[in-house]
N, C-alpha and C positions, 0 to 999 in steps of 0.2 A: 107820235112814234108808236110803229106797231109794241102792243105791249105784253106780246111773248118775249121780247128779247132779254137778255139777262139784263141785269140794273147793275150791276155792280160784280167787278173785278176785272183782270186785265184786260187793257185796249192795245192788244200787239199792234204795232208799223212795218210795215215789211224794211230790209234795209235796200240800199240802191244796189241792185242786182240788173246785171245785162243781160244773163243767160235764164230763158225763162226757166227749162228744167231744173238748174241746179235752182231758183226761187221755192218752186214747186217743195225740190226735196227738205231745201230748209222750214217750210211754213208748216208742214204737216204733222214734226211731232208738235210745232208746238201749239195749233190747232188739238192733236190728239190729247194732250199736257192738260189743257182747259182751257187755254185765254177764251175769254167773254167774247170779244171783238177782234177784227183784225183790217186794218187801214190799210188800204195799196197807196207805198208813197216810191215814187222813183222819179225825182227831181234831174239828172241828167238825161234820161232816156227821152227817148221822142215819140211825138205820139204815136204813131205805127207800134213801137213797143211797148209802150204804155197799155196801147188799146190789147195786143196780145197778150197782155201778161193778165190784166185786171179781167180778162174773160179764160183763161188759164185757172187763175184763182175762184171764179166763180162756182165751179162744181164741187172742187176740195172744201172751200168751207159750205156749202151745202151739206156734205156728207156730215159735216161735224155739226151742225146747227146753230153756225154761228154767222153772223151778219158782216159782210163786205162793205167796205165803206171805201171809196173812190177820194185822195187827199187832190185837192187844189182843182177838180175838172168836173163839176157838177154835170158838164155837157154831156161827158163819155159817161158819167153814171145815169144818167136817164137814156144816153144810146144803148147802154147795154142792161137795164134795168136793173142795175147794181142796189142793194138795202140801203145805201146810201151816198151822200155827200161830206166831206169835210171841206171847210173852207174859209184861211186867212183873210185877211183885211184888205190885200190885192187882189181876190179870187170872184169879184163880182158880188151884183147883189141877193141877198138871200133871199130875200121877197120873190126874185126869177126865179132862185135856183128852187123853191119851195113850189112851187107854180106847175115848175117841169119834171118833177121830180113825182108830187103827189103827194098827199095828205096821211100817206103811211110809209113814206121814206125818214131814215134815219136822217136830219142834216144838222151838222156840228158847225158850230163856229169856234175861231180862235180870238179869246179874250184878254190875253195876255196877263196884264196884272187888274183890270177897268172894269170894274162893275158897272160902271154907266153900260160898259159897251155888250155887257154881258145882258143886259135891259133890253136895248134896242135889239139886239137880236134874237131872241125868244120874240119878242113883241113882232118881228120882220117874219119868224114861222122856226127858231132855231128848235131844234128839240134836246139837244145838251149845247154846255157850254165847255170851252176847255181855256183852263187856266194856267201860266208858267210862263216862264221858264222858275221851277221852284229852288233848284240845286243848281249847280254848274253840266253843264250839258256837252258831252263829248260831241252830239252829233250838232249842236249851236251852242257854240261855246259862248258866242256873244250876245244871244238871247235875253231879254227884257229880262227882270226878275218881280216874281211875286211874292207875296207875302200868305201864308197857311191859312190868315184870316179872310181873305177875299173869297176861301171856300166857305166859311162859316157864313160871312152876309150875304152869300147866293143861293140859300137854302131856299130862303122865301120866294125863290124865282120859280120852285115849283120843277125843276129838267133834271136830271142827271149833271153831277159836275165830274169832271174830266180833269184831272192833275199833270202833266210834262212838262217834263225837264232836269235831267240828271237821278232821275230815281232810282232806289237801288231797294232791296228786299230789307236793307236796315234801317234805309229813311222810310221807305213808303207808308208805313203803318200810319207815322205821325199827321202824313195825309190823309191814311183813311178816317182817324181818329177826330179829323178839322171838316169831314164834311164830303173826302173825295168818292165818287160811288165808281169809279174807274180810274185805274193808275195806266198811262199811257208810256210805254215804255218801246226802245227799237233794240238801240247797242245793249242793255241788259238782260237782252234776251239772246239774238241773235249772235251778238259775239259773246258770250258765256260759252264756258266747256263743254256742256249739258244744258241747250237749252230747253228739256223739258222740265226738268231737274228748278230751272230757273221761273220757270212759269208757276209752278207748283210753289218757290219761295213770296213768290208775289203775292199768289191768291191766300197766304198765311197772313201777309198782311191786313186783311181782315176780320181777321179773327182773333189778332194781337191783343192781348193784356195789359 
């Protein structure tokens, strides 16, 4: 993983947005706010959309200096040589998506609660892991659950560990305090009243007492 990017604090998700514009207008305060990272995820759109929106987003978090990360399509992140990949357990394998990608791309996997799984994928070229669902998740309510400690025995894996699912600026700390170097959050940011307001309670989270 290129090793200017930040190591730790928020992993904003974009939420499923249709209209590129209004994406646009939402992601930039909270790009401007701080978040560390920021995922292009947009599960019902298609890829025509997809591909327009995640090259829309490209220049915005340029400006901010902060690293695009492509959720579930490792393909369109190396067609558009996006900083990186995320990618689930259905999303193909990382050994490829590492291959195509390049030896200084961000690519995440999703580990759910499995440290086994969190092993083999560092070992396949993962550069962080992401762990969860920790809390109950608005936006997967039905989501596996994990346990605080699976961040603690993933330390020795040597990557950034990645926390989602249902986090909020009054649980997160306890994650950062277990080990998490990035809280991944979408509805707590996005639908908040003030999402920059919101971003800035997150990044407290490390700094908690």
């Amino acid at each position: 993983m290129n090793k200017t990017w930040p190591r730790q604090g928020l992993y904003a998700i974009t939420p499923d947005e249709s209209d590129t514009a209004r994406l646009l207008a939402r992601v930039a305060p909270v790009l401007q706010a701080g978040a560390a990272w920021l995922q292009y995820r947009n599960k019902p759109g298609d890829a025509a959309l997809r591909r327009e929106q995640a090259a829309a987003l490209q220049p915005l978090c340029a400006q901010y200096g902060v690293p695009l990360i492509i959720n579930d399509d490792w393909r369109l992140a190396a067609a558009l040589k996006a900083d990186g990949a995320h990618m689930g357990e259905d999303d193909g394998e990382l050994a490829a998506a590492r291959t195509a990608l390049g030896p200084g791309a961000i690519l995440g996997a999703s580990c759910y609660g499995n440290l086994e799984r969190a092993e083999r994928a560092v070992a396949a070229g993962a550069s962080y892991v992401a762990f969860g669902a920790f809390f109950v998740s608005p936006t997967k309510p039905h989501a596996r659950a994990a346990s605080p400690q699976v961040l603690r025995d993933a330390a020795r894996l040597g990557v950034p560990r990645v926390a989602i699912g249902g986090i909020t600026p009054d649980n997160g700390w306890l994650l950062a305090q277990a080990g998490a170097d990035l809280l991944a959050v979408i509805s707590g940011v996005f639908d908040a009243p003030d999402p920059a307001l919101a971003v800035r309670a997150y990044r407290a989270c490390f700094t908690h007492d």
